[in-house]
C-alpha positions in Angstrom: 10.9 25.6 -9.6 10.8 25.7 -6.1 11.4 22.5 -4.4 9.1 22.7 -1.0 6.1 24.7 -2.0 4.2 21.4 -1.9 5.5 20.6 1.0 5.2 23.6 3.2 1.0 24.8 2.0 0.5 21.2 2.9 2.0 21.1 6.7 0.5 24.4 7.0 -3.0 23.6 6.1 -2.2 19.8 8.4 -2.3 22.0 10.9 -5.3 23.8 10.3 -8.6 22.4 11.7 -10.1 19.8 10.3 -13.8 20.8 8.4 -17.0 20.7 10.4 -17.8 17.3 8.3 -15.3 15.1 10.3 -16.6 16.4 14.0 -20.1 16.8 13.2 -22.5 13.0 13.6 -22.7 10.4 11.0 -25.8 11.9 9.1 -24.3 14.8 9.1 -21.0 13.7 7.6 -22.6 11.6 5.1 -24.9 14.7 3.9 -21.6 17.4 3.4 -19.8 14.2 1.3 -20.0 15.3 -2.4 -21.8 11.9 -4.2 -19.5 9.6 -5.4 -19.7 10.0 -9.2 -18.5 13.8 -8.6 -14.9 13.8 -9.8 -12.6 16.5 -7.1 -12.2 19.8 -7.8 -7.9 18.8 -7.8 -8.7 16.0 -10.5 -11.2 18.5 -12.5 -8.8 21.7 -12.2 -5.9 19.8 -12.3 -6.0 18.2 -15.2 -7.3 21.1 -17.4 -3.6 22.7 -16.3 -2.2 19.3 -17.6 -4.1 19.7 -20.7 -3.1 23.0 -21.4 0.7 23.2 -20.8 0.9 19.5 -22.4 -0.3 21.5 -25.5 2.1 24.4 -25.0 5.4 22.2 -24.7 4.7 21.6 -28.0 5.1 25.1 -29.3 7.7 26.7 -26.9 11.1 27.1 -29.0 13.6 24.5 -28.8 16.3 26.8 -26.6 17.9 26.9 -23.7 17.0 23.5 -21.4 14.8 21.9 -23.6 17.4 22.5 -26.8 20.0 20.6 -24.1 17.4 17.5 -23.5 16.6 17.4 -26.9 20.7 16.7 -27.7 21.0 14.1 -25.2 18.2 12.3 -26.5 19.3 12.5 -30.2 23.0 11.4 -28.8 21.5 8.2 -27.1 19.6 7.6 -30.0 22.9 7.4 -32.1 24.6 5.2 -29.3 23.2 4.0 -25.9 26.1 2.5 -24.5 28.4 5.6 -25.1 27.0 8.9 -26.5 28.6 12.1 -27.4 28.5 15.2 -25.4 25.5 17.1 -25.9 26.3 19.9 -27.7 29.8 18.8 -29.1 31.4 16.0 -31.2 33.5 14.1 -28.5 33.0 11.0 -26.7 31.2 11.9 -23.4 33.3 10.8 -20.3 31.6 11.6 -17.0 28.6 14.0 -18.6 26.0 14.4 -15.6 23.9 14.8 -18.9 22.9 11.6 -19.1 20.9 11.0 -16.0 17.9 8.2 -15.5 16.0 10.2 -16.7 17.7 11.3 -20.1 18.2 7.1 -20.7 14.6 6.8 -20.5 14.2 9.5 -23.3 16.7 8.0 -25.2 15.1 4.7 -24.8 11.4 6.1 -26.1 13.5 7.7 -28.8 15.0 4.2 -29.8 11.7 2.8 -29.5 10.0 5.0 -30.8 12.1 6.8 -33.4 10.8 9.8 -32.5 13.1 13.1 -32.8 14.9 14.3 -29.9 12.6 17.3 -29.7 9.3 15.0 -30.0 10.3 13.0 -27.2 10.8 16.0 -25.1 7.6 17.9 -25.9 6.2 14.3 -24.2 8.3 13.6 -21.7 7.1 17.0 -20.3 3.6 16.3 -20.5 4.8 12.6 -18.2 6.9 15.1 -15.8 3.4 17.2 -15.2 1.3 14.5 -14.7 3.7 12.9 -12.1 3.9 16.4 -10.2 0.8 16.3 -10.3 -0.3 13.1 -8.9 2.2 13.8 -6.5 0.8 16.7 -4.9 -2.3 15.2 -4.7 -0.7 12.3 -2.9 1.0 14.3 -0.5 -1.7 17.0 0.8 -3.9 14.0 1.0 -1.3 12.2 3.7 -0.9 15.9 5.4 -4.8 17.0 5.4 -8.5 16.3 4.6 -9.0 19.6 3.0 -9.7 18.9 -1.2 -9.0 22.3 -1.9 -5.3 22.7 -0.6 -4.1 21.0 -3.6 -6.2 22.9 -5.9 -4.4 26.0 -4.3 -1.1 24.6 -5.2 -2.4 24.7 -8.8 -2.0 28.6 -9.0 2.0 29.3 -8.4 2.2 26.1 -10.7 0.8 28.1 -13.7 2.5 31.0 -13.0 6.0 29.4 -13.4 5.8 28.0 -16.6 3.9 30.5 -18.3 6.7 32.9 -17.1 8.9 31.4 -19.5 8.3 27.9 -20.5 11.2 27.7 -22.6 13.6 27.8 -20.1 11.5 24.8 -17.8 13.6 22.7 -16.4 12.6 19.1 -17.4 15.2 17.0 -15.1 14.4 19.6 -12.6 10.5 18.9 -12.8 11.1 15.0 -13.1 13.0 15.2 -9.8 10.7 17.2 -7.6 8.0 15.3 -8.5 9.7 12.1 -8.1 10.2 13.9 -4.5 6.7 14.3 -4.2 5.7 11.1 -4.7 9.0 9.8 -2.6 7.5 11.9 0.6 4.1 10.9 0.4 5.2 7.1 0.2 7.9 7.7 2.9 5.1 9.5 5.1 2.9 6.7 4.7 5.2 4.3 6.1 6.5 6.0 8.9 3.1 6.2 10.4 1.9 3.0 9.8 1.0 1.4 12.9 1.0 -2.4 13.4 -2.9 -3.8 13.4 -4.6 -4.9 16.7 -4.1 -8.3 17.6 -1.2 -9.0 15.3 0.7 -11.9 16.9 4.0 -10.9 15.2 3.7 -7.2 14.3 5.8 -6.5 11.4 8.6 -3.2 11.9 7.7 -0.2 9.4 9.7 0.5 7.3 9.5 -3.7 5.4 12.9 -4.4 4.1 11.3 -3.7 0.3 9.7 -0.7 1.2 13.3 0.6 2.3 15.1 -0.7 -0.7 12.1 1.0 -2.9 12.6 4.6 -0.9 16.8 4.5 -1.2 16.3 3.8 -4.8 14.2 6.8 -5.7 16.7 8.8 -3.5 18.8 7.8 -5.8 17.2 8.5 -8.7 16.8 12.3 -7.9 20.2 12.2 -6.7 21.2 11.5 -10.3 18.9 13.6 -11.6 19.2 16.8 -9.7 21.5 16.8 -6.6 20.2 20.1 -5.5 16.8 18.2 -5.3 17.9 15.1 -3.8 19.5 17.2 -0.6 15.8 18.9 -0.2 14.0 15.1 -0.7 16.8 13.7 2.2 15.7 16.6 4.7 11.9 16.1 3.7 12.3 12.0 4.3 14.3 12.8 7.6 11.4 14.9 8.7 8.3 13.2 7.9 10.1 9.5 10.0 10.5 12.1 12.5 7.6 13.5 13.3 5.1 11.1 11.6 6.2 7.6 13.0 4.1 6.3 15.3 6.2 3.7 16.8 8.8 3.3 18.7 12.0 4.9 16.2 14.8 2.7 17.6 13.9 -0.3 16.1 13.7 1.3 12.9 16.3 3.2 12.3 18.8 0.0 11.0 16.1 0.2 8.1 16.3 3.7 7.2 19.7 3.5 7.1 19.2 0.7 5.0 17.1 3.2 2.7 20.3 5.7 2.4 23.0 2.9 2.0 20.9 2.0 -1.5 20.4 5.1 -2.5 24.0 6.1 -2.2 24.8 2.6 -3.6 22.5 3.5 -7.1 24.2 7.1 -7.4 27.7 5.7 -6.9 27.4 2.6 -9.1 25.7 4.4 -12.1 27.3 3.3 -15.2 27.4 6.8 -17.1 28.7 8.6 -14.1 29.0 8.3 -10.5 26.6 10.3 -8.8 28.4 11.3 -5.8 31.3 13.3 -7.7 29.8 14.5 -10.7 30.3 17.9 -11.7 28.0 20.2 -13.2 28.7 22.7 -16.2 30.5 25.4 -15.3 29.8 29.3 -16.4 33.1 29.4 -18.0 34.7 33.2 -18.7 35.5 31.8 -22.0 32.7 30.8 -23.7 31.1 32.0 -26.4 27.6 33.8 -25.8 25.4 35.7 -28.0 25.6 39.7 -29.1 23.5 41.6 -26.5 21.5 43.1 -29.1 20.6 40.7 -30.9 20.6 38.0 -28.2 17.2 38.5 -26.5 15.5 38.7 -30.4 17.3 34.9 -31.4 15.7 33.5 -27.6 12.4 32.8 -28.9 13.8 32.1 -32.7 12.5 28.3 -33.6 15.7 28.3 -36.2 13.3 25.7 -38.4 15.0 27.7 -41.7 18.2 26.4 -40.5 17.5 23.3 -39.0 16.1 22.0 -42.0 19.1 22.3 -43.8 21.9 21.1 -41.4 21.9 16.9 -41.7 22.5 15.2 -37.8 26.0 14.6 -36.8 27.4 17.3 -38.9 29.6 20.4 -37.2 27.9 23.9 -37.5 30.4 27.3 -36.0 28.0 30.1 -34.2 28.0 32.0 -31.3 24.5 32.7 -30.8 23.7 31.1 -27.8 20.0 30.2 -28.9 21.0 28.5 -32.3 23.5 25.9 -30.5 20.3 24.7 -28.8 17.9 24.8 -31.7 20.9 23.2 -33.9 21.7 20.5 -31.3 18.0 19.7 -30.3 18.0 18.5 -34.2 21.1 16.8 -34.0 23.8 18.7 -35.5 26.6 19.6 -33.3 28.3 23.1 -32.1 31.7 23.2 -32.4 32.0 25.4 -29.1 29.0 25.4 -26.3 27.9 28.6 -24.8 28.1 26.2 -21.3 30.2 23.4 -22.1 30.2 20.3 -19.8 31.5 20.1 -16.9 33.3 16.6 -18.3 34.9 18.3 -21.2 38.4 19.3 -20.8 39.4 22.8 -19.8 42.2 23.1 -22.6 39.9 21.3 -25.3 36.5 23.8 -24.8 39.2 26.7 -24.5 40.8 26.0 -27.8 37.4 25.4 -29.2 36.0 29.1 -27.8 39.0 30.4 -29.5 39.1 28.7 -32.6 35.7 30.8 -32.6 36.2 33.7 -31.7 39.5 33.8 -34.1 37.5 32.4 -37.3 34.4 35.4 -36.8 37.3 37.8 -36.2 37.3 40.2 -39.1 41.0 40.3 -39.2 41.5 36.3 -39.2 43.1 35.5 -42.6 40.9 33.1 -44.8 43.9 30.5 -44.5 43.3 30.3 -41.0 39.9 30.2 -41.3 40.4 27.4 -43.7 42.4 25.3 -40.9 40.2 25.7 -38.4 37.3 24.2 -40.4 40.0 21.6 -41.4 40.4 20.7 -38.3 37.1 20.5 -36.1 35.5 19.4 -39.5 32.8 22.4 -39.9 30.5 22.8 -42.9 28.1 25.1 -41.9 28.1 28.4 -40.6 25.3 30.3 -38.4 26.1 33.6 -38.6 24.9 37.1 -37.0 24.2 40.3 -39.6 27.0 41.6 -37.8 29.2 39.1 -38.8 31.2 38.8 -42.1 30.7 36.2 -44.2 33.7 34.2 -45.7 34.7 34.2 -49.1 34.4 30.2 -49.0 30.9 30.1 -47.7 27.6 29.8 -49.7 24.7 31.0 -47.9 21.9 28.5 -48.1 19.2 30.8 -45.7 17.8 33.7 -43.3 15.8 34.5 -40.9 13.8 37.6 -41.3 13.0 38.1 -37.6 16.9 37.9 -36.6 18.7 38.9 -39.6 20.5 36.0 -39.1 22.3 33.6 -42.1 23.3 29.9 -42.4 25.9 29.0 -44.7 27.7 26.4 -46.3 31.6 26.1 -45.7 33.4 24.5 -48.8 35.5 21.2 -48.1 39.2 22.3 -47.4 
């Protein structure tokens, strides 16, 4: 999604001229103001788009990103304090997974007992409304004009529609977090002290600084790429909007960085500063080109509904680790493996699968891998052969492809 859409229709329409209601003479002004009871054509438009795409996050297939968030909020539901990796059954050390925002889900999860992919379908109607409050906030600090944000509303759309089940939940928490970070940031900076004040007060408060490096922070966690636009957009709004002298200001700005960089460094599931994010690994498994683009928009409820959470299931269709993680079963090798996993363990893990759906591989060997990652299920192409140990439970029709049932070894 990109980061400073918001941003740059607003500055542009700022500059624009302001409507012939705020030069024209009192009655005039008061006879172009819409009546009070009429809601905004932003609030009225706005939230029609929130209705709608609320409604489709429940029906977009659980792949790709929202497969991912649904894991992470079914491993903090298991354990707060220290979950799994998403997609594999290890202790997570370092996973840039589990963010703020992911706690939070895991929280409602815990609270809620919702299933990971029920707390996600909400989560992303609570990530639209906050971008969209925030771009109302922030075209009203840049212009007068109610129909700038309502322009914003278009390109919105467009993006998810494109393909909503690849929309970036984290990524949407952070930019509107950013949103709401500029508009509150803008505010401040141009505050000006009132007429008369005996003692005028110096902008940013100390509170107001603490409460700007904090939600830095927080998108830092979330998404660094975000965080580095939020930092230039703060940087440039004290610039150009402060309306006071900057000098004595400036010890509390860099007040405002010191606690964000404090919250991203001292967070306890990772620090924020070094984390790395998951690699595209050469090694890892990924789905057969043919049939990969059929499985994307598979919902995989035939198998789901078999596989119990916690439990170990061997594929290489990209699109099933999701669907099969979203509902709490595990992988035993991620098509994208975190970046906090170790190199040796995902490479032995990538070949242990690609060696046991090897035609060749001798059932012995097939039998010791199982052994020793502890698989019992099996997601299989129609490409792929089926082992003499394995019992298949279902199909899909649309895919052709099979889950089985590995016997104990």
């Amino acid at each position: 999604m990109p980061l400073f859409s918001a941003a740059s229709a607003a500055s542009s329409a700022a500059a624009a001229d302001l409507p012939p209601a705020a030069t024209t003479g009192d009655g005039a002004e008061k006879a172009a103001r819409p009546p009070l009871w009429l809601p905004s054509p932003y609030l009225v438009l706005g939230g029609l788009l929130w209705a709608v795409l609320s409604a489709a996050a429940w029906q977009a297939p659980l792949c790709c990103e929202a497969g991912l968030q649904a894991a992470v909020v079914e491993r903090l539901r298991v354990n707060l304090l220290h979950p799994a990796f998403p997609m594999t059954d290890l202790p997570a050390v370092a996973s840039a997974h589990y963010s703020p925002y992911a706690l939070l889900q895991g929280l409602a999860a815990r609270a809620t007992e919702l299933s990971g992919p029920s707390v996600v379908a909400l989560a992303a109607s609570v990530n639209l409304l906050l971008l969209l409050t925030g771009i109302g906030r922030l075209t009203r600090l840049l212009t007068p004009n109610r129909w700038v944000p309502v322009l914003l509303l278009v390109p919105l759309g467009l993006i998810h529609w494109a393909d909503p089940a690849r929309w970036s939940a984290p990524t949407t928490f952070a930019v509107a977090v950013t949103l709401h970070l500029w508009a509150w940031t803008g505010r401040v900076a141009a505050r000006v002290a009132e007429r008369g004040d005996p003692a005028p007060r110096r902008s940013p408060r100390w509170f107001e600084a603490a409460g700007i490096g904090v939600l830095l922070g927080l998108v830092l966690l979330v998404h660094p790429q975000t965080a580095i636009g939020a930092a230039i957009g703060c940087l440039t709004l004290i610039v150009f909007r402060t309306r006071t002298r900057i000098r004595p200001a400036v010890g509390r700005w860099a007040f405002a960085g010191v606690c964000a960089v404090t919250v991203a460094a001292l967070w306890p599931y990772y620090n924020g500063l070094t984390a790395q994010r998951a690699p595209i690994d050469s090694l890892t498994t990924a789905p057969p080109a043919a049939e990969g683009a059929k499985a994307a928009g598979e919902p995989y409820a035939w198998a789901t509904a078999y596989v119990p959470r916690g439990e170990v299931v061997l594929t290489d269709s990209r699109p099933a680790m999701y669907a099969l993680a979203g509902h709490g079963a595990y992988v035993l090798a991620d098509a994208l493996p975190d970046a906090g996993l170790a190199t040796t363990e995902r490479r032995d893990r990538s070949r242990a699968v690609a060696a046991y759906l090897d035609k060749s591989t001798p059932q012995d060997r097939r039998d010791g891998i199982t052994a020793r990652y502890g698989v019992r299920w099996l997601l299989l192409t129609r490409n792929q052969q089926l082992p003499e140990n394995a019992t298949v439970l279902a199909f899909s029709p649309r895919t052709g492809e099979v889950l089985a049932r590995v016997a104990a070894g």
